[in-house]
BAFINU-17788 format. One record per residue: residue in one letter; y negated, z, x negated of N, C-alpha, C in turn. Coordinates in steps of 0.05 Angstrom, whole numbers, plus 5000, padded with zeros to 4 digits. Layout:
REM BAFINU-17788
aYZXYZXYZX
...
This chain:
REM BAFINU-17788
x238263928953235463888946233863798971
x230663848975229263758997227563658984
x226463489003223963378988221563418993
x221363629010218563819018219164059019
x216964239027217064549035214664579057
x215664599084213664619102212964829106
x209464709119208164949109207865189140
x209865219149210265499178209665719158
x208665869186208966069175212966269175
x212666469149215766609155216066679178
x219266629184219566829208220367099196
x221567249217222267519202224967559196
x225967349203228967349184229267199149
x226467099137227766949125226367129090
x226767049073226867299044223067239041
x222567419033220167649026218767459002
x218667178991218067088966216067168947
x214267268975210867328955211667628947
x212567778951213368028953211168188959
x210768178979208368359003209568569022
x211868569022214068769036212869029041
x211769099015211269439015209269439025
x207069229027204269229047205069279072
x206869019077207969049110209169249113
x210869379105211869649117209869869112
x207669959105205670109108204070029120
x203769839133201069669154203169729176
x206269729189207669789204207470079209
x208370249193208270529193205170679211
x203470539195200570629206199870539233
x200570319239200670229264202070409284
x204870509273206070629295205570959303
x203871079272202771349279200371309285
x198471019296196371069303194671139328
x193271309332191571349358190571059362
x190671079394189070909405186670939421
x185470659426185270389423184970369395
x184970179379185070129351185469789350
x182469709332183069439323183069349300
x184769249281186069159257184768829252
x184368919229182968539222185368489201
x187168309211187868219178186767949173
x185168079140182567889138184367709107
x183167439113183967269083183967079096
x183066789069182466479082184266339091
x184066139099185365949114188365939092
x191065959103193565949091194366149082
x192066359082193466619068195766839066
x197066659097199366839105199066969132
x196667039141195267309159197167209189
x198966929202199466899211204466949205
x204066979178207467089165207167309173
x204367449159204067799161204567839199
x204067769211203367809240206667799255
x207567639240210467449257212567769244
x212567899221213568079215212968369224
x210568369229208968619255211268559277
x210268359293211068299317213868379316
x215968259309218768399299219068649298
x218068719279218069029278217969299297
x214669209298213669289324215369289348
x215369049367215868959383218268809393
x220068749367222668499378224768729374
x225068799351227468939340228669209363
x230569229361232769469368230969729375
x229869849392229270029398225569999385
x223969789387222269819381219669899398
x217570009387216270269408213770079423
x213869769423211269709435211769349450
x210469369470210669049485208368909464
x209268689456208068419460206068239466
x203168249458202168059473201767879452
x202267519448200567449434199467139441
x197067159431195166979441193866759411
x194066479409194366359399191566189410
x189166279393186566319407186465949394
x187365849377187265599375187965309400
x190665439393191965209421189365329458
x189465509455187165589488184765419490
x184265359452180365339459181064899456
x183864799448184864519460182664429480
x181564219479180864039501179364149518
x177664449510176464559520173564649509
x171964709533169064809518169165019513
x167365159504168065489498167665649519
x166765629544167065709564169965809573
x170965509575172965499582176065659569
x174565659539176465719520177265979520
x173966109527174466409528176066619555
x175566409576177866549605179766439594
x181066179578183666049575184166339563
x183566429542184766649529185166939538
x183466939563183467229578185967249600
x185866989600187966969624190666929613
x190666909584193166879568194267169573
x192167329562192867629552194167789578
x193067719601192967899625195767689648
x196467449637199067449645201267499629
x201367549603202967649594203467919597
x201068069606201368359610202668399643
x202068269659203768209695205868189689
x206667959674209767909674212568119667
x210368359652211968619651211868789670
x210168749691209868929714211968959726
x213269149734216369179746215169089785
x212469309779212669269808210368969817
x212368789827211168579833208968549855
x208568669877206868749901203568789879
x204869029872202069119853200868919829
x202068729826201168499808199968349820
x201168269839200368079858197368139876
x196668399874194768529886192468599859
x193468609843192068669818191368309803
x191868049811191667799808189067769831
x188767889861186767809870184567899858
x184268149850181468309839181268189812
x183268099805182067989768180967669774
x182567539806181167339809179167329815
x178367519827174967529840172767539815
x173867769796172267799770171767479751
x173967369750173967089739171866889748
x171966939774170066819792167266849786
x167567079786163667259777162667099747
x165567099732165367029707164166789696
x165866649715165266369711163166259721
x162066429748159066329760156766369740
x158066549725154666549702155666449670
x157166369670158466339645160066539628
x161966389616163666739603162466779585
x159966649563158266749550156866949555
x156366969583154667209596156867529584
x159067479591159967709594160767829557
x159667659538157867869516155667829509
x153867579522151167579526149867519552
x148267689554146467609584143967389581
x144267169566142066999562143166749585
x141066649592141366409610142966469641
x143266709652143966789680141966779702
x143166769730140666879735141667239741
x138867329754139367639747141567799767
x141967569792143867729821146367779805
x147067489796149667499781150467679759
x148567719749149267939724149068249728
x148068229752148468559759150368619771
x151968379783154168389800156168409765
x155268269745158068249731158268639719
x155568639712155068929692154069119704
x154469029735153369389757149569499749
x149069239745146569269742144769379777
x146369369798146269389821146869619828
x146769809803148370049820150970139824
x152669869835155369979839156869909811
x159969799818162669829799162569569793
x161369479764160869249749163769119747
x163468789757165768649747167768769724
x165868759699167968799683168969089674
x167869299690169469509703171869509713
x171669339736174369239758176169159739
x175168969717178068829708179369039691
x177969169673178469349661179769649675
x179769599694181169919712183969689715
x183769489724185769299734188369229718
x187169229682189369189670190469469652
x188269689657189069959645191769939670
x192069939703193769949720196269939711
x196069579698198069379691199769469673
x198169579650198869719628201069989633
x199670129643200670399652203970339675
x204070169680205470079705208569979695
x207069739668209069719650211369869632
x208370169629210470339606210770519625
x210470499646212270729666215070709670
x215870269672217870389681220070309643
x218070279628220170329609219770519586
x220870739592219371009572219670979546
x221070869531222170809510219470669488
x217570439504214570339496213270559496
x211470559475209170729474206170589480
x206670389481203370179487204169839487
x202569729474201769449475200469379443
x201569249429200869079409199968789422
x196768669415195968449424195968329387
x196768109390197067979368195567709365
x192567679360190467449366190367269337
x191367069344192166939316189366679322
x188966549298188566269287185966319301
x184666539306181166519301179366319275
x179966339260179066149240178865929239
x181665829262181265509256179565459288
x177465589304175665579325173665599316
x171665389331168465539324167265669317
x166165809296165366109287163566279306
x161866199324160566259345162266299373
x164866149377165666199397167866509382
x169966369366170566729352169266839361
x166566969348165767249344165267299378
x164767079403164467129434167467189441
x169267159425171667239441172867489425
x171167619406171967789386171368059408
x167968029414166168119426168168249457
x168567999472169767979497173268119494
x173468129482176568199476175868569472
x174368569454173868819447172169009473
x171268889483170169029517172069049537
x173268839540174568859558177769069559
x179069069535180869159526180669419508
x178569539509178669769494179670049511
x182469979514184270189531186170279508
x185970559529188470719507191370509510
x192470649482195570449487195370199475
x192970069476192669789462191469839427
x193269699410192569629387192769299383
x189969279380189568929372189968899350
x190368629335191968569314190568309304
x188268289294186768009299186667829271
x187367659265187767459238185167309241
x183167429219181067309218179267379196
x177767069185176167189163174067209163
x173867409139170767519151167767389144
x168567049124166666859125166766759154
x167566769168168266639205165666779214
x165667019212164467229229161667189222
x161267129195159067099171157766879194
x159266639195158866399212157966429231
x158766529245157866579273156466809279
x155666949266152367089271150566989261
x150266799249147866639246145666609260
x146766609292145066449311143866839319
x144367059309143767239320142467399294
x143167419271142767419246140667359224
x140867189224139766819201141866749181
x141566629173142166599135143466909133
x146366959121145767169104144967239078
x143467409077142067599049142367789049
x141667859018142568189012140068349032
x138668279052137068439066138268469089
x139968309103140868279127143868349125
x144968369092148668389105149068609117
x147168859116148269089138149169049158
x147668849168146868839199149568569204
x149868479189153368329189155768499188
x155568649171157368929159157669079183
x154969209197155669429223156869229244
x156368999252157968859273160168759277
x161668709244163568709248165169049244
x164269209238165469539235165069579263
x163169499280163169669318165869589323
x166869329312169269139329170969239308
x171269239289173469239271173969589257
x175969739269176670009257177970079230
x179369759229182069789198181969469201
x180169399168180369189159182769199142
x184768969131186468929120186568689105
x186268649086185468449066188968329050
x188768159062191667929056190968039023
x193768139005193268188981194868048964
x193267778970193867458954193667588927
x192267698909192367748881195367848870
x195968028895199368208892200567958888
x201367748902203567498910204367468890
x207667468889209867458873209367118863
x207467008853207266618846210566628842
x211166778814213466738806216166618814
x216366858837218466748848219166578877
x216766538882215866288903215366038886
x215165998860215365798849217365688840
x219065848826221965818819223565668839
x223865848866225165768894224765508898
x220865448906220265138910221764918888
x221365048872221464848849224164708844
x226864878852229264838854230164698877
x227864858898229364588916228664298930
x226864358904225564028907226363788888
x227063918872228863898849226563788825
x224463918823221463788805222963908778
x225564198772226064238748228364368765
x230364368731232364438738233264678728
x236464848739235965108733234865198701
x237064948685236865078665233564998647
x231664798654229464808651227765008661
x228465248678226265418696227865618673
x230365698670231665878656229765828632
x228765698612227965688592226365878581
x226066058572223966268563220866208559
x220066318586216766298579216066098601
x217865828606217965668625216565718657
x218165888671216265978699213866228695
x213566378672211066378668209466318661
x209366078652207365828639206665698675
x209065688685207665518707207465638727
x206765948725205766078746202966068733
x202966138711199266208702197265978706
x198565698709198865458710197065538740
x199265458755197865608782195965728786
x195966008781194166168789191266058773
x191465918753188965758749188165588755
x189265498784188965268792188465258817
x191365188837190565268863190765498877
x190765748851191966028856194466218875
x193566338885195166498906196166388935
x194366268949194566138965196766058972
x198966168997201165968998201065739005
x199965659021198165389034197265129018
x196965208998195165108962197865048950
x200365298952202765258930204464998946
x204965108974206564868985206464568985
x202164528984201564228987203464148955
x202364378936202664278913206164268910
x207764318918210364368919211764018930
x210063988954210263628966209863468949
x206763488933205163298915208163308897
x208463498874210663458863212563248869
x213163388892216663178894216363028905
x214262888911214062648920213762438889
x212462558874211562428842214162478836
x216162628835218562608819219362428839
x220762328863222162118876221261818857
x217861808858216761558855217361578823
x217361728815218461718774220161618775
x222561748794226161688786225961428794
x225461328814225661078822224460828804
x221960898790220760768765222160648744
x224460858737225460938717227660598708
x227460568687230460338686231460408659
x233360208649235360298629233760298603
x231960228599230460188574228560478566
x228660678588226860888579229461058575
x228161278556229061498541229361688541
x226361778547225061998541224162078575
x223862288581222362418606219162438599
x218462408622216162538612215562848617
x213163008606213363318608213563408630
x213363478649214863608666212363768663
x211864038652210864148646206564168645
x206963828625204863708638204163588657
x205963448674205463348709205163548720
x205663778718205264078743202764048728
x201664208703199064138702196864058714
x197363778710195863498720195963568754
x197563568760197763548796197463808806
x196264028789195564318793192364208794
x191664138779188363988773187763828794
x189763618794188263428821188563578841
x189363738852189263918878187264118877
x186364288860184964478860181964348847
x181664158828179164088813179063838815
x179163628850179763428841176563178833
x174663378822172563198810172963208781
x173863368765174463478735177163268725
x178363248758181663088752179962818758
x178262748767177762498770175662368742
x175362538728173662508698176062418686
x178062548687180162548661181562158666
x182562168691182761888693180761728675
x178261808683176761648663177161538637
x176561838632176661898603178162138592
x181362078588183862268584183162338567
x182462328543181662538516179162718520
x180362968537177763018535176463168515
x178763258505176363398469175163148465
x173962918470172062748457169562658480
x169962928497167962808519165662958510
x163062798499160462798499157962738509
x156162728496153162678514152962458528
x154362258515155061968534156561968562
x158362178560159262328589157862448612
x156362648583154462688607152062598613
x151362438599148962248621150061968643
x152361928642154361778656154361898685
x154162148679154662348702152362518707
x150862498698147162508705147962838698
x149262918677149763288682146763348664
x145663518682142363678665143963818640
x140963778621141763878596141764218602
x143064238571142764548578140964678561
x139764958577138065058559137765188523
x137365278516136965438487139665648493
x138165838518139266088520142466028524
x141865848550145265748557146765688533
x146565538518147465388497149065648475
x146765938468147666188454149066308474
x149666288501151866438514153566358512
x153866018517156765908519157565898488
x155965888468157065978438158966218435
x157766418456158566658454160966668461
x161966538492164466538494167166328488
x169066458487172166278472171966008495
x171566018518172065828534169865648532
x167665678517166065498529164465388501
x166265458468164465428444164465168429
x166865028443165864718435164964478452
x163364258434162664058450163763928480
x166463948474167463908504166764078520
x167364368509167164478539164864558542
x162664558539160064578540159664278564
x160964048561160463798578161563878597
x164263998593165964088618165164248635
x163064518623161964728637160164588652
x158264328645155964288664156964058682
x159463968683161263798700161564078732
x161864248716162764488736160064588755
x157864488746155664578755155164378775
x156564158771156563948796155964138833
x158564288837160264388860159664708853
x159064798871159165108870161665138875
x164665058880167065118878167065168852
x167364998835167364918818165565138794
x164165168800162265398792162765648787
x163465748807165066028816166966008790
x168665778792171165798776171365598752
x168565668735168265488712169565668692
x170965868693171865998668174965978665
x176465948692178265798704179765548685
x177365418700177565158694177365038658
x176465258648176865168621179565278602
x179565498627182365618599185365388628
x184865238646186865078642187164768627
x185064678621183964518599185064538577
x184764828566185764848548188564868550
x189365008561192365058567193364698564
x192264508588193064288579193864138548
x191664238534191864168500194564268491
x194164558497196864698487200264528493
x200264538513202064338521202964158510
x200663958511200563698493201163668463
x199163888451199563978423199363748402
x198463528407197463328393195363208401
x192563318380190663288384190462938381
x190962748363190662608360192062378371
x193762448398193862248423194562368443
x192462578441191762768472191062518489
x189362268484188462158513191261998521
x192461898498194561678499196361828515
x196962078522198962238536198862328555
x196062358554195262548586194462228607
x193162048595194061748604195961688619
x197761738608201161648616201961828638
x200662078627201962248653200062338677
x198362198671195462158696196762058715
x198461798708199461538725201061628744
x202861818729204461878754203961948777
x201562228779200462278803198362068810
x197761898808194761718810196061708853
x197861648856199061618887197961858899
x197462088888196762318908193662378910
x192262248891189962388883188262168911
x187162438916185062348944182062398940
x180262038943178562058940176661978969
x174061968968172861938983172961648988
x171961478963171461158960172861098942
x175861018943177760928921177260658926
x177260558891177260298885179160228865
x180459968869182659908848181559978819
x184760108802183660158773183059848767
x180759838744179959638730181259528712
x181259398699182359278674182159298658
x181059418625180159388606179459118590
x177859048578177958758558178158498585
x179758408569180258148583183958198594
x184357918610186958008627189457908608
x188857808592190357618568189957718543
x192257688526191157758501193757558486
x192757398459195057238449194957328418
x197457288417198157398385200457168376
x199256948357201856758351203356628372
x205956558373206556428402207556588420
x206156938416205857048443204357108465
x202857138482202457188499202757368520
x200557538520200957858540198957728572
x199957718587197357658625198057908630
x196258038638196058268661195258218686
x197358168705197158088736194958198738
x194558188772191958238793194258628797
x195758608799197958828809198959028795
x198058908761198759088738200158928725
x202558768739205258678726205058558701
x205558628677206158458660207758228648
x206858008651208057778636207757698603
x210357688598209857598561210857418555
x209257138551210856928536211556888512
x213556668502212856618472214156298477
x211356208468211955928464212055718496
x210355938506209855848533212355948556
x214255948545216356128565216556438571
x217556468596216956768602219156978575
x218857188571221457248549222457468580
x225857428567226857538588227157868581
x227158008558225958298564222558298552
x221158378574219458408574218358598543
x219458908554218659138533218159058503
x221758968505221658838474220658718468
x219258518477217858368471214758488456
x214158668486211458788480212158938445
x214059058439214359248414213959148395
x215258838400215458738368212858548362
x211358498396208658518388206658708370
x207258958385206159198378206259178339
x207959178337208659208304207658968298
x207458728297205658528283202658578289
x200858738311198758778311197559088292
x200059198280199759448279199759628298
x199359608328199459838343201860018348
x200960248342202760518353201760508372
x205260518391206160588418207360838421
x206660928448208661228449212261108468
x213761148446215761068470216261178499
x214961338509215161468529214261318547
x211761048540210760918562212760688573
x212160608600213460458611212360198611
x214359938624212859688610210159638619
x209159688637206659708651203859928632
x204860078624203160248612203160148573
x205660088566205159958541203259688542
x203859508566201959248562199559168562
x198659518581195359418586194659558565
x195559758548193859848531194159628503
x196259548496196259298476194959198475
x194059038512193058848512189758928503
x188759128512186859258508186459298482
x187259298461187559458428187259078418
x189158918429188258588420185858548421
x185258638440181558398450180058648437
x180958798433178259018421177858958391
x181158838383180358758354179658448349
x179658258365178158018371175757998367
């Protein structure tokens, strides 16, 4: 068993989980019958894989037994480190163009082909490398020297004859290569304005036969960074977003997170974290309950499944350890994936429920608690209209969702896992008493902006005859009788419980039976 799943990307030795295989070997295939120059976007958000997908190219392509292409790859994140974007963008040119020397057989000619790329660097850097995909802020000697505005053979001419050389020099002396795969990873996690200057600059400088670029990037990035050339996008202007990234981009490729096997990347995690066991995942219906679970939650995302795979087994360590000889019962399993599917993906909806765990009984007092605008006439006959949204709760729940445009997007989501929660539970009438109990467990993971200790209910004492319930500063419960501490606690609390009348769920622990007792005493005081 482990008690995490880190989140690397695959290498190319290790099993296929999401089952994307057949993408990758047709995104391989095409690659290798393709004309060149040719540049490939594989597009999808942050975690989506686009850096697994790449590590299995590269292999393919390039590592394996007789494969038809050199290597370049450039890791545009670690370059743009401790650097301005100036800086970031030669850090990255100079990545590409020593990895392409180092294959040069003939060393003389490298070495001679390093002075003329140094001189261009030079030019580069005198006017900024912004110049060399915009000419704003130069003065004009320099920029005719970079773009032959002078007549003669523009800088970035030179460099560009210089590494077509390099290129050609490399697959001379090994006939077996047919070109150069450049492999430009972790654009997304850079500036969106410096991206699209090194998208720009990559794509000028390198548009030689033989080269196929390979670029991991999304296409809200690009969105980002034409702004300053752009505005705002609108449906008047996305052409003009649309043709700039199509000048640069020939074969977009869209990470096909909807395909991803949840299934059996959940099963795997799940086993070896040990959150369930075989013969609980074996159970019929079991891992597709807690895939759909998923996908309504933190969905496809491998990035989203892994945190949630940690959150897990870290809440199962701190359970087992909880645990002593007086409990019984587990708790659902079933319902903690739930719950810690919610606090990860909805964690303002997960931070209501703490509130107020029943939520079939969340009403107008909720929502003016939470300042949610009423809703209109019309609104009111739509959400009638639909299964997700036709009772009082979820009508509160839907304008909770109107909080967050995340949240928004995915208010239809969000109610069929709500419901799903109920299902689970299947007792309407100590839905809060349950989802309560199993709130607690994750309460350690759930991340807020301004956490403040949970409160107390009632008062911190509650006495019944010559017993006595204190609820520490810490939670801890103390129960006397007759002024002495009793030495089992629980029992004590039970056979309280039964002279006040209160039903307890045995599933709670002594901490969770005391404050609610104590709470149910002073409410009937």
């Amino acid at each position: 068993m482990k008690s995490s799943i880190i989140d690397v990307p695959r290498r190319h030795d290790q099993a296929d989980l999401f089952g994307i295989n057949v993408y990758q070997e047709a995104l391989i295939e095409y690659i290798r019958l393709t004309d060149t120059p040719i540049t490939i976007a594989l597009q999808g958000e942050w975690g989506s894989g686009k850096t697994s997908l790449m590590n299995q190219l590269k292999y393919k392509l390039c590592d394996e037994e007789g494969a038809p292409y050199f290597p370049v790859w450039i890791n545009t994140w670690q370059h743009s480190l401790m650097k301005n974007p100036n800086q970031a963008i030669m850090s990255i040119l100079e990545g590409c163009i020593s990895q392409i020397g180092s294959l040069n057989p003939d060393k003389q000619k490298w070495e001679e082909s390093k002075k003329v790329i140094g001189g261009v660097f030079k030019s580069i850097a005198k006017v900024g490398a912004k110049v060399a995909v915009s000419t704003l802020g130069a003065d004009s000697e320099s920029v005719d020297d970079l773009f032959g505005g002078g007549g003669g053979t523009s800088d970035i001419s030179k460099l560009k004859d210089e590494i077509g050389k390099m290129i050609e020099g490399a697959l001379k002396d090994n006939p077996d290569k047919i070109g150069f795969t450049f492999y430009i990873d972790d654009l997304d996690r850079i500036d969106p304005p410096v991206a699209v200057e090194i998208l720009e600059l990559l794509k000028n400088i390198f548009d030689l036969e033989k080269c196929v670029f390979i670029l991991a990037i999304d296409y809200d990035v690009v969105i980002k960074g034409l702004r300053s050339k752009f505005g705002e996008l609108t449906d008047k202007n996305e052409r003009e977003f649309r043709a700039f990234f199509d000048k640069i981009i020939q074969l977009p490729f869209s990470m096909p997170v909807a395909s991803y096997n949840v299934d059996t990347f959940l099963v795997d995690a799940l086993k070896r974290i040990g959150a369930f066991t075989d013969e609980e995942l074996a159970k019929e219906g079991t891992a597709e309950l807690l895939s759909e679970i998923a996908q309504l939650s933190v969905g496809c995302n491998p990035r989203s499944l892994k945190r949630l795979m940690n959150t897990l087994s870290l809440i199962s360590i701190i359970n087992n350890k909880l645990k002593n000889e007086e409990e019984t019962m587990k708790q659902n399993k079933v319902l903690n994936f739930a719950l810690v599917c919610m606090q990860i993906a909805y964690p303002f909806i997960y931070n209501q429920l703490t509130e107020v765990p029943d939520f079939k009984q969340w009403n107008e007092s909720i929502a003016a608690k939470l300042k949610l605008r009423p809703l209109t006439e019309g609104e009111k006959q739509s959400l009638d209209a639909a299964e997700e949204f036709d009772e009082d709760w979820e009508k509160v729940l839907f304008r909770m969702c109107q909080k967050e445009i995340y949240l928004s997007n995915r208010a239809f989501q969000v109610s069929l896992l709500m419901n799903k929660i109920a299902e689970i539970v299947n007792d309407d009438a100590n839905l809060g008493a349950i989802v309560e109990s199993t709130l607690e467990l994750s309460a350690v993971t759930n991340l807020k902006a301004f956490d403040t200790p949970k409160k107390l209910q009632g008062k911190k004492s509650a006495i019944v005859g010559d017993f006595s319930v204190e609820i520490m500063t810490d939670n801890k419960v103390v129960v006397k009788k007759g002024g002495a501490a009793c030495d089992n606690t629980k029992a004590a609390l039970r056979e309280i419980a039964e002279k006040v009348g209160f039903a307890f769920d045995p599933k709670w622990n002594t901490q969770q039976l005391g404050n609610k007792l104590a709470n149910f005493i002073n409410q009937k005081q």
